[in-house]
N, C-alpha and C positions, 0 to 999 in steps of 0.2 A: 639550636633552633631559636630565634626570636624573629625579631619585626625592626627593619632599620627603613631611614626616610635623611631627606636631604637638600639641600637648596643651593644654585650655585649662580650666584647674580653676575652677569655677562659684565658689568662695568667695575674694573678691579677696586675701584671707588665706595664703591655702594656695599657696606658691612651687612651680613645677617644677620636676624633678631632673633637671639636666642631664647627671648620668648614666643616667639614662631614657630620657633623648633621644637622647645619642647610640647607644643599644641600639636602640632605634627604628630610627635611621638606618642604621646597620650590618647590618641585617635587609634591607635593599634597597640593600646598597653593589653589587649585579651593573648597580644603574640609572644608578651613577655614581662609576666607579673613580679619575676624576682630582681629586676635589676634595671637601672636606666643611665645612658650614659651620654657628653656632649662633645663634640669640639666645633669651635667657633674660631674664625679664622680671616677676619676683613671678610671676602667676596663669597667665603665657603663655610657651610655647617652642617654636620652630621649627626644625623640622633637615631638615637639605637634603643631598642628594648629588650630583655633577655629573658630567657629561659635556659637556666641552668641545667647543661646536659652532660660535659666534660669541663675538665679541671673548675670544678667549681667553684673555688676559691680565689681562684685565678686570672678567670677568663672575663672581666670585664671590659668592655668595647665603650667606644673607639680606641683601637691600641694603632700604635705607630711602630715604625724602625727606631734604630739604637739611636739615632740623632733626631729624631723626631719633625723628620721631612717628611714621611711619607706616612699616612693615616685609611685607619681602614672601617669599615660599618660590614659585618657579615653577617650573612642569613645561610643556617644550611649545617651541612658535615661534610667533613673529608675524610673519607673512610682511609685512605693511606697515610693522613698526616705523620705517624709515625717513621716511615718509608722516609718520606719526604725532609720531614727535620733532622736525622738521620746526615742523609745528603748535604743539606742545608749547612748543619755541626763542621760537617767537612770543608766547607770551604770558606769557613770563618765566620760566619753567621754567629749573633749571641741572641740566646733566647732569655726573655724573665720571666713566660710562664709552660704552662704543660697545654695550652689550647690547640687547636686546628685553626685558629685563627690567623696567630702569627707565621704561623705556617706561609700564610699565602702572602703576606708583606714581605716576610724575604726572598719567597718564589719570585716576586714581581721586583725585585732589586736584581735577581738576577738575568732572570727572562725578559720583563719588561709585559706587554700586551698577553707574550704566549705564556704566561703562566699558569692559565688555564687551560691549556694544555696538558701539562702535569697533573691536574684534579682530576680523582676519582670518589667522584660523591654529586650532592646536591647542594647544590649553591645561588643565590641572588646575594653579589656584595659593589661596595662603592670603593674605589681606593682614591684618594688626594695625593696628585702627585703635587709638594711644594715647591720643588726645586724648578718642575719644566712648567707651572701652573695648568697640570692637567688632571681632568678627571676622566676616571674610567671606571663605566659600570657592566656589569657581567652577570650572566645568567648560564644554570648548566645547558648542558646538551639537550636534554626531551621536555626543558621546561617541571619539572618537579616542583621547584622553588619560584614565585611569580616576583615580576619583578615589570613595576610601570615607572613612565615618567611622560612631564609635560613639561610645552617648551611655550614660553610667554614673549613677550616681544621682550623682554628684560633677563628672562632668569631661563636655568632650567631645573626641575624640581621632581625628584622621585620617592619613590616608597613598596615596600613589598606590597600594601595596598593602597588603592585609590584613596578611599579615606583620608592619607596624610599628603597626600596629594592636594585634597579639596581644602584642607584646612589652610591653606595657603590663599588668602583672597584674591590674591593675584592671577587665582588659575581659575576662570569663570567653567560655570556647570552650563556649559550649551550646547544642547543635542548632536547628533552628525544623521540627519533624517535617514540617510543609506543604509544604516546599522541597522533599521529598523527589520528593513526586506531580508538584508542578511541573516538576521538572530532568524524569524520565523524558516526563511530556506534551510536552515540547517538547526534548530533546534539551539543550536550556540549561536558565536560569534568569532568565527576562524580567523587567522591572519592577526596584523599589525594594530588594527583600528579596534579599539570601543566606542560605544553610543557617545563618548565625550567629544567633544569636538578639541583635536590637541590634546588629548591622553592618550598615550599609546602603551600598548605592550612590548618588552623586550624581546626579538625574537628566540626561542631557545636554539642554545649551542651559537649565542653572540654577545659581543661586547659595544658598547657605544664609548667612542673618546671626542671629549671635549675640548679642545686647545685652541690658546689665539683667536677665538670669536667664530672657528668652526669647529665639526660635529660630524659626524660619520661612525654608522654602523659596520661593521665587519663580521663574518660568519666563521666562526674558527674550528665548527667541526658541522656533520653532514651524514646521514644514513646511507652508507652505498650497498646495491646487491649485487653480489659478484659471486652466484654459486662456484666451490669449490669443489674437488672430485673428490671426500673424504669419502670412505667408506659407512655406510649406516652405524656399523655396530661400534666403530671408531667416532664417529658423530656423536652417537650415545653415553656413549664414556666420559666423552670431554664436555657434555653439556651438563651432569653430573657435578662433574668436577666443580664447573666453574658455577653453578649452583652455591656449592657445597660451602664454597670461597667468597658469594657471595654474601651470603647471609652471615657467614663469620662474619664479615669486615662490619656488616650492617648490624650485627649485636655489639659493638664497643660502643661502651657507655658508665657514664658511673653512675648511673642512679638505674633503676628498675625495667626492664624492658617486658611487651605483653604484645599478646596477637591479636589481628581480625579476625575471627573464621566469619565464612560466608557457606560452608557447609561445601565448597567447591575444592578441585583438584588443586589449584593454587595455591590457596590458602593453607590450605592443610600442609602440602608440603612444606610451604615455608616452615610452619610447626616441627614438623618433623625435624626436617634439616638442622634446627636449632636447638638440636637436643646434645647434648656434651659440651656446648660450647657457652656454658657461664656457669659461674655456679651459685650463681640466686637462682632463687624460683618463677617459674616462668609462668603467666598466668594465660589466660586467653578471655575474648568477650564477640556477644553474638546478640543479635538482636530480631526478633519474634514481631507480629501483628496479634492485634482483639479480636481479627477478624475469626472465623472458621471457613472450614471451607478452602483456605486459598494455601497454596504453598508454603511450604513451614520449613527452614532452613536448621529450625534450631536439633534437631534428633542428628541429624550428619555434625554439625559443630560437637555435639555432647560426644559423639563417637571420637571423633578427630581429638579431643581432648583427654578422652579416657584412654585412649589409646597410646596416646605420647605425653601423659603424666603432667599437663595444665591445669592447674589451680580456674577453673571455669565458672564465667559469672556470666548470665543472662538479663537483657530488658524487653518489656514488651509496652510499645506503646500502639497509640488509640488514633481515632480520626479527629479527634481534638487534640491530642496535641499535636498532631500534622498542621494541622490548620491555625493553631497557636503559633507554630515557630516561625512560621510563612513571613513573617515581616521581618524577623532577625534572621531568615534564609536568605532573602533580597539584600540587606544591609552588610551582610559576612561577603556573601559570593561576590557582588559589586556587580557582576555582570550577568545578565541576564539568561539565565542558563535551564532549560527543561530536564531536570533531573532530582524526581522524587527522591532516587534513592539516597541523594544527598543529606535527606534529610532524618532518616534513619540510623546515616552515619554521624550526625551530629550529637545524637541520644545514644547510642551506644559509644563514642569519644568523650562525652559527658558521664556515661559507667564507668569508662575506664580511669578515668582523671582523679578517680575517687582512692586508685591503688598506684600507676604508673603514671610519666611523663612520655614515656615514648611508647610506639605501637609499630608493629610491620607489618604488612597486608600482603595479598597475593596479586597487586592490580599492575598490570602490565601483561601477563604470561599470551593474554589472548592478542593484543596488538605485536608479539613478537614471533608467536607461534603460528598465528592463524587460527584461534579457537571458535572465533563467531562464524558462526550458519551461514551468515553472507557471504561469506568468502567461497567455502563449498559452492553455495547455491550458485553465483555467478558464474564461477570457473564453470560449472559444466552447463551454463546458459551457453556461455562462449564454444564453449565445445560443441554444441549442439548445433550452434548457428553455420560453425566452420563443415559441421557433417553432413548438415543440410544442403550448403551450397544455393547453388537453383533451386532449388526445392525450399528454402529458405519459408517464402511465402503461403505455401500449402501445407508446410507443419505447423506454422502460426493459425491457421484455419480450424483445423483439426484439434491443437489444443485448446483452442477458444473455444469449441463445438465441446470436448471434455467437461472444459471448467463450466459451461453454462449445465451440463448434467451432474458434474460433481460437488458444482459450487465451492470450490475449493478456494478458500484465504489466498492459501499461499500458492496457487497457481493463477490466483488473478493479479497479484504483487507483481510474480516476476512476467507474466505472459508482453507487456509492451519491450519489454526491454529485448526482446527477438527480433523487433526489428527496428531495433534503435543502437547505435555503435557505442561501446564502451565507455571510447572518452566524451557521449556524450549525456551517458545517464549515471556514472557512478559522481555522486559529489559527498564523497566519504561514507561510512558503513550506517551514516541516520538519516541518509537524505538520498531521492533521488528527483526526476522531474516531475513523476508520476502522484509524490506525493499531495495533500490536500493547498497547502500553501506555496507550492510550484505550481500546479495543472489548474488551480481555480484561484490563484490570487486577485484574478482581475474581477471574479463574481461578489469578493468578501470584504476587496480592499473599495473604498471610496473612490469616485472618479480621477478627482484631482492628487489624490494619493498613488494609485494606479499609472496614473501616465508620470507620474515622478521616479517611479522603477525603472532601473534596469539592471535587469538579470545575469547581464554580462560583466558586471560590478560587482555583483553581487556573490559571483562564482569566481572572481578572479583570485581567492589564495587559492582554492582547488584545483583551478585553469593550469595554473602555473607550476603547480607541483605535476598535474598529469604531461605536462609536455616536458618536464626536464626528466620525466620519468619515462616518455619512450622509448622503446625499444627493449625495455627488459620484460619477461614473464610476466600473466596478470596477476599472481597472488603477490609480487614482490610491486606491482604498482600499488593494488591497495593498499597494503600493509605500510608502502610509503607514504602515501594519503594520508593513512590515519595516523600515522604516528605523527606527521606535519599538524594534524590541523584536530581530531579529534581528543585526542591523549592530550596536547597540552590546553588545549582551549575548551575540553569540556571535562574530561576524567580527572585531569590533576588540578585544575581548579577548586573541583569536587572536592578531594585529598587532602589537600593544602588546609582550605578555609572553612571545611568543617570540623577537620580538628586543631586547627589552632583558634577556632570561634571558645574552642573547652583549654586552652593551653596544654595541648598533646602535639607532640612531634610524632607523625607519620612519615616512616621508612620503608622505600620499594625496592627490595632485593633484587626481584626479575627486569627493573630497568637498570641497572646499571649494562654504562656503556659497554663493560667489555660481553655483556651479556648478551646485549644488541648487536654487537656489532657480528659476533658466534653464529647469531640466528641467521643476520642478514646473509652470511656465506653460506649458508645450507640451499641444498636444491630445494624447490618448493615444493617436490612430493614427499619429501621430508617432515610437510609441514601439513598440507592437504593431500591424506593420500586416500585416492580410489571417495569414499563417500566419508573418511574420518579427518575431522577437523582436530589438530593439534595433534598429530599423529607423533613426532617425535617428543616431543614433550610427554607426554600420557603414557611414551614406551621406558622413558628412561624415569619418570616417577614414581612408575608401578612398582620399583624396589620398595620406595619410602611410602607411599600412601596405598590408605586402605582400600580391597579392590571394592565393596560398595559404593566408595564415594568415587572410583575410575568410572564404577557401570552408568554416572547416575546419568540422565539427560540432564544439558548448561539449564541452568536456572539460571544464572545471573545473579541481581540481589532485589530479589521482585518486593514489590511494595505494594497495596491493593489499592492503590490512589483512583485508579479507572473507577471499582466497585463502588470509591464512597464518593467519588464525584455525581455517580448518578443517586447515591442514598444521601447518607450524612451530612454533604457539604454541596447539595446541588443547590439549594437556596443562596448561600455563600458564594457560588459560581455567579450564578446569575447575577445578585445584585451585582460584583464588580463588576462585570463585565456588560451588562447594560447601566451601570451609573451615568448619569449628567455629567460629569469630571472625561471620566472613559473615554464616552462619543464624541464629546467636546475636541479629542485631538484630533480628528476628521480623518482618522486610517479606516477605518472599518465602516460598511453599513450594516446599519442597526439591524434593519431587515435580515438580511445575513448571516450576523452575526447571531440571532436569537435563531433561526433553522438551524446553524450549526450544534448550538444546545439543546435544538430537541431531537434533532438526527442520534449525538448522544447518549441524550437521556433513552431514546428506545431501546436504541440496537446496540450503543458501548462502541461506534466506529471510530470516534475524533477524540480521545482522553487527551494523547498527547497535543494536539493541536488548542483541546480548551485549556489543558494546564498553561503552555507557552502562551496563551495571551493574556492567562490572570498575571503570571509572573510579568511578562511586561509593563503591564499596568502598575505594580506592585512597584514596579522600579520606576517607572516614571516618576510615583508619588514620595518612593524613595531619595531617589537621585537629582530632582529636576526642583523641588520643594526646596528653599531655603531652610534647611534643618540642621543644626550641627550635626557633625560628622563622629561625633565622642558616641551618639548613642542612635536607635532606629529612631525612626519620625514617628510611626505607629506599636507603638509597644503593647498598647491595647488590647487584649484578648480578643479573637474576632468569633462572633456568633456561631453557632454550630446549631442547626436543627437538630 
């Protein structure tokens, strides 16, 4: 695991500055404290940062082939490299170290483009081809490992994060206004584009090759659902299996490996499954609120641990330091992302960093399996609609007539979506139209802000996933949705850059590909059956995990950010959010935007809407501010009533 970054100046003329590079580099030295390394080459430079996980001694990057034409910058693991070099040995290959690195230089001597094809792991790397003078950069299949770049009239220039990107003055920090409507419509920022103007994301499961003065992306792999007729109890077996195999592969390491728990089915199993298979000690870490009162994960992690023989370590933090970390949350993520609970993963990767470099967590199982609510709740909207028929419009009546007697949350959530068509209300499992910054963006946003929208823009990486996804099953459309756009653009963003903000390598056992790819061939009652979410999953772990933590209802990894929005930090809200700075970019009216915080403060309806616009602020003042890029712009402790 480290942090690699690069520059490739289009005019074979024009040398890189190797003191650029290493400024680059040193803008993500949190990705890789033990080691740093360069190659500079007339037009091309690579710089790399490390974190020593395999062949320790060994594995310093930029490594080349045996004649030193071909050069490599890798981010990531290859959980087969063994497999692979193997292979490799056989057909004449000479290796000088024991890494996973090299591994993939001689892949690419022999493969060429599809050598990531062969990879099984997680990966963002650059390779320098000297002989054809091309470059080619690469990212896994679900996005695990992030990987940007940006293209100047002159150069083109990447890095695992923006950061070494920016350090490049050649690559100006200028908005892309569109981003703006996108981040609030989905709480992320899906698809290709970030807020930068000319920085992009690598798609995952793609490579970009640069040659001869052109540039072209290629998609070299792709989630397809094609249920197969296995039998249930045979299904069950072999998801077992390949569990069992995956988490092998994902504990090779030579230094110390430690768990998440989140007190959920996932996680735990992971634990479990990791049992016979090292023989160090295996620790695990969880992490608690000051609040009372509110959901408490940490008694199910102590079980999960006492249970399967974890060396268990606990943090509990406060609404101060939520609110403390908030400006080196904006500065890690880059991207402007609504997810508290990102930030709890930060402080418990900051426990861990104190025993282990690497960690494996449970995160995937629900985007593969089908575990979130939503998924349930829709399918049998869908059903309901198809049962109704004609009568379509007089059940919508009748449950309307309900929910004004029941007042029911969750019957006034789903109740429009009865009569509004599928592909036109789901835009992945955080977003639909119905919500506050869909249904009322033209009440909140500014006039001339307002008619600058469009929403048709705005949903176009969603658009485009639902229509190449016609015609299959609807849990197999979501579940493609979100593994497109949610997983890598807000969950493994999440993953990635909260614990390498602590230099921990986080590993996801339940994505690997061949994991994914197992699921995607199952029927999808397999997955949603009758009213239970995650149904095959939860049959075939009930071996391994405890049945309390089966019975429990999904928590998630709840964070009580709503609660101290309207306690602790609601003075903190507000100033940002009505500051002189704030309104000054003219998206918002102020009018509006103060109803929205006291709508809030009452009733607790709009948490997530007032968090996404502190963090955007927050990034604005981050990203948009001439500040170097080595460290945050506000490091400041921020007030706390």
């Amino acid at each position: 695991m480290c942090g690699i970054c690069g520059k490739l100046n289009f005019d074979p003329g024009a040398s890189v500055s190797g003191e650029l590079l290493k400024y680059m580099a040193d803008a993500i030295a949190h990705r890789g404290p033990d080691d740093e390394g360069y190659y500079l080459s007339g037009q091309i430079g690579l710089g790399f940062r490390r974190l020593s996980i395999i062949d320790l001694s060994g594995g310093h990057q930029p490594l080349s082939n045996e004649d030193g034409t071909i050069w490599i910058v890798f981010n990531g693991e290859i959980y087969n490299y063994q497999e692979l070099r193997e292979f490799l040995i056989s057909k004449g290959h000479i290796f000088r170290t024991k890494s996973d690195t090299e591994t993939i230089v001689h892949l690419y001597e022999e493969f060429g483009e599809k050598c990531v094809e062969k990879l099984r792991g997680m990966f963002g790397f650059a390779i320098w081809d000297g002989r054809d003078r091309k470059l080619l950069l690469a990212r896994d299949r679900v996005g695990i490992k992030p990987l940007y770049y940006a293209v100047t009239g002159h150069s083109l220039v990447f890095g695992s994060e923006m950061k070494a990107i920016l350090a490049d003055p050649e690559v100006k920090r200028e908005l892309l206004p569109s981003t703006i409507d996108r981040f609030l419509t989905f709480d992320y920022v899906p698809g290709e584009e970030t807020l930068l103007k000319n920085v992009y994301k690598l798609p995952p499961g793609s490579i970009l090759v640069h040659q001869n003065g052109k540039q072209q992306i290629k998609q070299y792999w792709d989630l397809h659902f094609s249920p197969s007729t296995i039998s249930f109890e045979d299904a069950e077996a072999r998801l077992l299996q390949l569990l069992e195999e995956s988490v092998q592969l994902h504990m090779i390491s030579d230094v110390p490996v430690g768990f998440l728990l989140s007190g959920g089915v996932d996680s735990t199993a992971m634990l479990s499954l990791a049992r016979g298979k090292t023989d160090r000690p295996i620790s695990s870490y969880t992490v608690g609120f000051s609040n009372s009162g509110f959901a408490d994960e940490r008694p199910y992690a102590r079980l999960a641990a006492e249970q399967f023989g974890s060396e268990h370590h606990e943090i509990t933090i406060s609404s101060k330091e939520f609110v403390d970390f908030l400006p080196r949350y904006i500065w890690h993520m880059e991207e402007p992302i609504c997810e508290p609970p990102a930030i709890a993963l930060y402080y418990v990767s900051k426990l861990a960093r104190q025993y282990v470099k690497v960690l494996l967590s449970g995160e995937g199982g629900d985007e593969a399996f089908a575990g979130y609510p939503n998924y349930r709740s829709m399918l049998w909207i869908e059903r309901l609609k198809r049962m109704a028929g004609p009568l379509d419009g007089a059940m919508t009546g009748i449950l309307t007539l309900l929910n004004k007697v029941a007042r029911s949350k969750h019957l006034e959530k789903y109740l429009p979506m009865l009569s509004t068509p599928f592909d036109s209300y789901y835009y992945s499992r955080t977003s639909t139209p119905f919500r506050f910054f869909n249904a009322h963006y033209k009440e909140i946003y500014s006039s001339d802000f307002a008619q600058s929208v469009e929403k048709q823009h705005s949903l176009l990486p969603v658009t485009r996933l639902l229509q190449h996804s016609e015609g299959q099953d609807l849990v197999s459309r979501m579940l493609y949705v979100d593994t497109k756009t949610w997983l890598p653009d807000d969950l493994l963003v999440k993953a990635d850059k909260m614990t390498m903000a602590n230099s921990v390598e986080l590993r996801v056992p339940l994505l690997d590909h061949e994991v994914l790819e197992f699921a995607a061939s199952l029927p999808s009652d397999f997955k949603v059956h009758g009213f239970q979410t995650k149904y095959i999953a939860k049959q075939a772990l009930s071996r391994v995990v405890p049945q309390a933590i089966l019975d429990r209802k999904k928590a998630g990894f709840p964070v009580p950010y709503e609660t101290w929005m309207r306690s602790e930090l609601k003075d903190w809200v507000q100033d940002i959010l009505l500051d002189s700075e704030t309104l000054s970019r003219g998206y918002f009216r102020k009018n509006a935007v103060e109803q929205l915080l006291k709508n809030n403060l009452e009733s607790g309806t709009y948490p997530k809407e007032v968090f996404s616009l502190a963090v955007l602020e927050l990034w604005h003042r981050e990203f948009l501010r001439a500040a170097p890029v080595s460290s945050p712009a506000s490091l400041h402790p921020v007030p706390v009533s």
